[in-house]
Every structure is written in C-alpha cells, then in structure tokens.
C-alpha positions as CSV (number, residue, x, y, z in Angstrom):
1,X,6.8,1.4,12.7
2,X,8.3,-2.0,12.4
3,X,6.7,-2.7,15.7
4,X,3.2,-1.7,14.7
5,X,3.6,-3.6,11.5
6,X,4.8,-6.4,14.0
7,X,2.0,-6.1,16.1
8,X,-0.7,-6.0,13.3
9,X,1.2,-9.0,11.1
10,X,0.3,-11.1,14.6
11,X,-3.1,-10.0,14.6
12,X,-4.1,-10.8,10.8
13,X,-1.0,-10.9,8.2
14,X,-2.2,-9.6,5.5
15,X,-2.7,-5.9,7.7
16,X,0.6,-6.3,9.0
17,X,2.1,-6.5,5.0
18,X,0.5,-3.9,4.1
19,X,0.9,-1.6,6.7
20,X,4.7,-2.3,6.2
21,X,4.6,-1.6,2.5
22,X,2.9,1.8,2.9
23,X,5.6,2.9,5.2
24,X,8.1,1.7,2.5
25,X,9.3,-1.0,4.9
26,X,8.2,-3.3,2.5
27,X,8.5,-2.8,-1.2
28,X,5.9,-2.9,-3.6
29,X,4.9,-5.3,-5.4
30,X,5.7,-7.8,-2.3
31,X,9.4,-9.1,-2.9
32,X,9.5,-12.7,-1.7
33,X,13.0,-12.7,-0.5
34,X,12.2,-9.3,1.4
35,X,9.2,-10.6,2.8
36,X,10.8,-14.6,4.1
37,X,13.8,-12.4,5.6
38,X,11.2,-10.0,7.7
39,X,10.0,-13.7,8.7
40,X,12.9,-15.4,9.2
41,X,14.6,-12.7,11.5
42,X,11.8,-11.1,13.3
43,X,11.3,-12.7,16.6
44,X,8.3,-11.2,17.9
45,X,6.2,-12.6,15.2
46,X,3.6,-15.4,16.2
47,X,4.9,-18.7,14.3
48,X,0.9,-19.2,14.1
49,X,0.5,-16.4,11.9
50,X,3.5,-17.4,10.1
51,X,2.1,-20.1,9.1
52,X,-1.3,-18.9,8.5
53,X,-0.4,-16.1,6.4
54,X,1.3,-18.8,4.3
55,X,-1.2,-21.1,4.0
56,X,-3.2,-18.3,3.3
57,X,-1.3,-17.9,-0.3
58,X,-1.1,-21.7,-0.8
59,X,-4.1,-22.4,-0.7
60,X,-3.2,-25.6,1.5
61,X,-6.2,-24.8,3.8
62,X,-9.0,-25.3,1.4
63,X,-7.4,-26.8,-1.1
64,X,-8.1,-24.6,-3.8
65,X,-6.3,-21.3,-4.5
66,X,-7.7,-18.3,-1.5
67,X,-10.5,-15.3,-3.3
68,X,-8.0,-12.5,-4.9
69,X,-7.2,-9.2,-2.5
70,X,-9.1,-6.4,-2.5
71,X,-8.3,-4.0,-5.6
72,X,-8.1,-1.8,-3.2
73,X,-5.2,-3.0,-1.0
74,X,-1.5,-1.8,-2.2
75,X,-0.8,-5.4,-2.0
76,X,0.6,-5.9,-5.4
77,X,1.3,-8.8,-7.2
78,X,1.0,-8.2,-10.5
79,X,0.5,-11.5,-12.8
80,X,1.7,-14.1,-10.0
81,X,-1.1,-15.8,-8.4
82,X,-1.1,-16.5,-5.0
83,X,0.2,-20.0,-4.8
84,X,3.2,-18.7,-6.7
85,X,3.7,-16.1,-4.0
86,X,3.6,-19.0,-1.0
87,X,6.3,-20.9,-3.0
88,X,8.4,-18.2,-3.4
89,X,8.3,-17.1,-0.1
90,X,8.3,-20.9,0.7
91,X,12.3,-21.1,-1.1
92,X,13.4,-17.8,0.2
93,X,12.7,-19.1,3.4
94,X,14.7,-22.1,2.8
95,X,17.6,-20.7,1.1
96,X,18.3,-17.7,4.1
C-alpha cells in the first residue's frame, strides 16, 4: 500500500495523500509532522512533486491561497487553511 500511495503521490499528490489516509497510513485530519516525515524518508518520491504538492498549499505558485478541496475528499483540515498547512509541513520538515 505504501507503494501504491508512493506511486500515486508521484503522479498528483494530493491522490497519493489521500489514498494513504484511507488505508490509515496517514491519519486524519493530515498531521503535518506525519506527513514531512513520509517526505523526508521516502526515497522513491519525485522531489518535483515534493515540491509541487507544497506549493500547492502555499499558494507560492499563484500568489494567492489554491480553490478549497473537494468536500468530498477525506482530506481533512478542519479550520487551518491551506497556507497554514504548507508552513507546518514547511517546519516539520526542517526540524526532522
């Protein structure tokens, strides 16, 4: 599972996050140290998508803060917006 969830992260990472939290690889809501250790010591991710999926939650791309996810998607966050999220997962990164 950890390779599927591998495999999809390095297609698009927002699949490959969710795909992990449904097997309960991942917890949910998304823990930011969880998620920048699954970073840090996975080697077969793609350091593109690394750095897309964060950018993704910083909004550093465009500038302005990404649309919200889907309702649908068990991607919780609760009340943290998304350029929250990139900044913890930003200092987990760095403190690991």
């Amino acid at each position: 599972m950890l390779i599927t969830g591998t495999e999809q992260f390095n297609q698009k990472p927002k699949k490959g996050i969710q795909f992990l939290q449904e097997k309960g690889l991942l917890t949910i809501p998304m823990d930011n140290t969880e998620v920048a250790q699954w970073l840090r010591e996975n080697p077969r991710l793609d350091k593109k998508m690394i750095g897309e999926f964060h950018l993704q939650f910083s909004g550093s791309a465009t500038g302005r803060s990404p649309p919200p996810l889907p309702g649908s998607l068990p991607f919780a966050w609760g009340s943290t917006s998304h350029p929250e999220v990139a900044g913890g997962i930003h200092r987990a990164l760095d403190e690991l």
